[in-house]
One Martini backbone bead per residue (centre of mass of N, CA, C, O) as a GRO file, in nm:
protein
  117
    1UNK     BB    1   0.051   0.065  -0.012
    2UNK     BB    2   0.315   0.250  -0.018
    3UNK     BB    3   0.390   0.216  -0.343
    4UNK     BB    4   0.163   0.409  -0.421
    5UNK     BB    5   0.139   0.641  -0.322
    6UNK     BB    6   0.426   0.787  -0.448
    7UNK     BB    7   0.308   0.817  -0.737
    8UNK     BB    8   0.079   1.039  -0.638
    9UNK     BB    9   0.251   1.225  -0.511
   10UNK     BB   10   0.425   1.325  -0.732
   11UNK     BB   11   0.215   1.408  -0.923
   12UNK     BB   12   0.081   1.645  -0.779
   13UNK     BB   13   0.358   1.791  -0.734
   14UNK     BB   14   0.396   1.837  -0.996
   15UNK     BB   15   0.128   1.992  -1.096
   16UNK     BB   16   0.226   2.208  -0.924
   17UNK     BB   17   0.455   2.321  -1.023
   18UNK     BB   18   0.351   2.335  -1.318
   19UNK     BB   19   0.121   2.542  -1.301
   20UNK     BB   20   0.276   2.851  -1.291
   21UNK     BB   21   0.380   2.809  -1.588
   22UNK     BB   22   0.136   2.802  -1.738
   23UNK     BB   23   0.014   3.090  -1.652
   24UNK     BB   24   0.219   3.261  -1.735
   25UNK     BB   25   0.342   3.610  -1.839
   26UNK     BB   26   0.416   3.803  -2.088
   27UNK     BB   27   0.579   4.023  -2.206
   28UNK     BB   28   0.547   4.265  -2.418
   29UNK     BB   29   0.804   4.370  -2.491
   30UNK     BB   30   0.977   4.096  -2.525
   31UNK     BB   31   0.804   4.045  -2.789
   32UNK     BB   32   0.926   4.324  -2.929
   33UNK     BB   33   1.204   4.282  -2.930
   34UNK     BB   34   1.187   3.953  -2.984
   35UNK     BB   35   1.007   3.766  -3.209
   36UNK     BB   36   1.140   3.503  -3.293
   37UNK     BB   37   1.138   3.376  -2.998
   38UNK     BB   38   0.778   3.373  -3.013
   39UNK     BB   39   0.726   3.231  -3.276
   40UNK     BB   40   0.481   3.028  -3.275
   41UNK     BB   41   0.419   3.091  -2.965
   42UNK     BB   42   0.292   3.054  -2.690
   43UNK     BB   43   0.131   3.333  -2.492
   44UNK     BB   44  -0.001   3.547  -2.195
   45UNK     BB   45  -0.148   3.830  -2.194
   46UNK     BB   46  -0.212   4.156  -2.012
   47UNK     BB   47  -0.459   4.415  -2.062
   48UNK     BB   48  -0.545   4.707  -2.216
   49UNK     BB   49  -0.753   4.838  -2.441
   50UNK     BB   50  -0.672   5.068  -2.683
   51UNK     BB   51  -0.793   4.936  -2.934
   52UNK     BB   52  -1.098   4.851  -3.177
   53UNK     BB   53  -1.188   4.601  -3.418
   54UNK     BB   54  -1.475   4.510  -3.590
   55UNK     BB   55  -1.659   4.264  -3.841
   56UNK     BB   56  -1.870   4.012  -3.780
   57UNK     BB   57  -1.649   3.864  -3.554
   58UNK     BB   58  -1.407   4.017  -3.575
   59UNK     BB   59  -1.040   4.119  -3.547
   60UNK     BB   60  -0.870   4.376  -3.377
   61UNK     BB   61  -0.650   4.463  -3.083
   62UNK     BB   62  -0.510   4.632  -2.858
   63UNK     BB   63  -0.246   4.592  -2.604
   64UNK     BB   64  -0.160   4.687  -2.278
   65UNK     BB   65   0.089   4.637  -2.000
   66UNK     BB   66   0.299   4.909  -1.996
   67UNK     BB   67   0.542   4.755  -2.192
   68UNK     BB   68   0.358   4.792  -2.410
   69UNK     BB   69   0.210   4.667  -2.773
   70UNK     BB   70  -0.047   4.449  -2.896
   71UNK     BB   71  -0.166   4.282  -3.167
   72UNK     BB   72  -0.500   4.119  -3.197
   73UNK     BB   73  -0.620   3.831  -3.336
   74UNK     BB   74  -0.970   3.763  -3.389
   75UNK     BB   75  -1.248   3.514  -3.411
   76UNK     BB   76  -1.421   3.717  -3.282
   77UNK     BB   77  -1.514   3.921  -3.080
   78UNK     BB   78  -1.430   4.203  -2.945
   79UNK     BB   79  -1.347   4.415  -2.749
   80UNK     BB   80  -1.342   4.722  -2.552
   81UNK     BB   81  -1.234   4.975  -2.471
   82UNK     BB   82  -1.049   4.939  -2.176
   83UNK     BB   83  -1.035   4.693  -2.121
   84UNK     BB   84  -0.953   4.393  -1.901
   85UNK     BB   85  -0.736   4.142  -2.043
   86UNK     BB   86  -0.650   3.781  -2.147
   87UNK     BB   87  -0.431   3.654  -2.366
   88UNK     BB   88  -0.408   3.325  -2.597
   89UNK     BB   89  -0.136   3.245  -2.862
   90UNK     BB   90   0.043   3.340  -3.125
   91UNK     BB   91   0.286   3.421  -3.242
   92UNK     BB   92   0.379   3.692  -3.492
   93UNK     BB   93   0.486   3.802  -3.828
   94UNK     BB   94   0.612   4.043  -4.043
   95UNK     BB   95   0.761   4.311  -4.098
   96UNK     BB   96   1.131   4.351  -4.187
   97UNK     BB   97   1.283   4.697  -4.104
   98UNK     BB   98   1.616   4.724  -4.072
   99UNK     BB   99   1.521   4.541  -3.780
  100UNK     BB  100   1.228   4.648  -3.766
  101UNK     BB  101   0.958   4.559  -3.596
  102UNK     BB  102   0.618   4.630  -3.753
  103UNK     BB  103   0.454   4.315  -3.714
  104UNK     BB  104   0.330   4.229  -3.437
  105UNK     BB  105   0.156   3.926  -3.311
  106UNK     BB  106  -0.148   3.781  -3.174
  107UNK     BB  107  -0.302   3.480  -3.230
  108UNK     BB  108  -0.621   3.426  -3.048
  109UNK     BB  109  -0.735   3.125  -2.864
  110UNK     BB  110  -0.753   3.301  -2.565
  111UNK     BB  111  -1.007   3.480  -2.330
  112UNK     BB  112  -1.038   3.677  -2.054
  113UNK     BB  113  -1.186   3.862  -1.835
  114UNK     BB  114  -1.083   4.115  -1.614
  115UNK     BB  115  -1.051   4.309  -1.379
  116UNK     BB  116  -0.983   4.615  -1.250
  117UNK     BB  117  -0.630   4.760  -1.172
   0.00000   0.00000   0.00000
């Protein structure tokens, strides 16, 4: 019965171990600075709306996140400006001019409204 138990707790440790990873969110700055390292990587930002277009149930908003700026591009409503949002995606990239990303962006798989920090 007791090499039972070892191996039910060390799955639990490790769960709780890696939940906090799971949960991460990474700065708009860091995805900024560096795009191709984060470049169709899932990653989890979070911040207020600052911009939102939507037509038909689609669009692209901005968040801000305080370190930076990024477009989600999103695939159903986007949300109201002001709004405190995270988002979960993959980053994308466009075009770089002379080593300037100019079009970084988080293609978006999942969204929660957060309250108001």
């Amino acid at each position: 019965m007791c090499s039972f138990r070892k191996p039910i707790i060390f799955g639990f440790l490790l769960v709780c171990a890696l939940a906090p990873a799971a949960s991460a969110k990474t700065s708009i700055n860091k995805i900024n600075a560096d795009p191709g390292r984060y470049y169709n990587k899932k990653v989890t930002i979070e911040g207020r709306v600052t911009d939102s277009y939507g037509v038909l149930g689609e669009g692209a908003y901005e968040l801000d996140d305080g370190t930076g700026r990024l477009w989600v591009i999103a695939e159903r409503a986007v949300p109201a400006r002001g709004s405190y949002v995270e988002a979960k995606g993959h980053v994308i990239t466009g075009f770089v001019y002379r080593g300037r990303n100019l079009a970084a962006a988080l293609r978006e798989t999942g969204r929660k409204g957060k309250d108001k920090h």
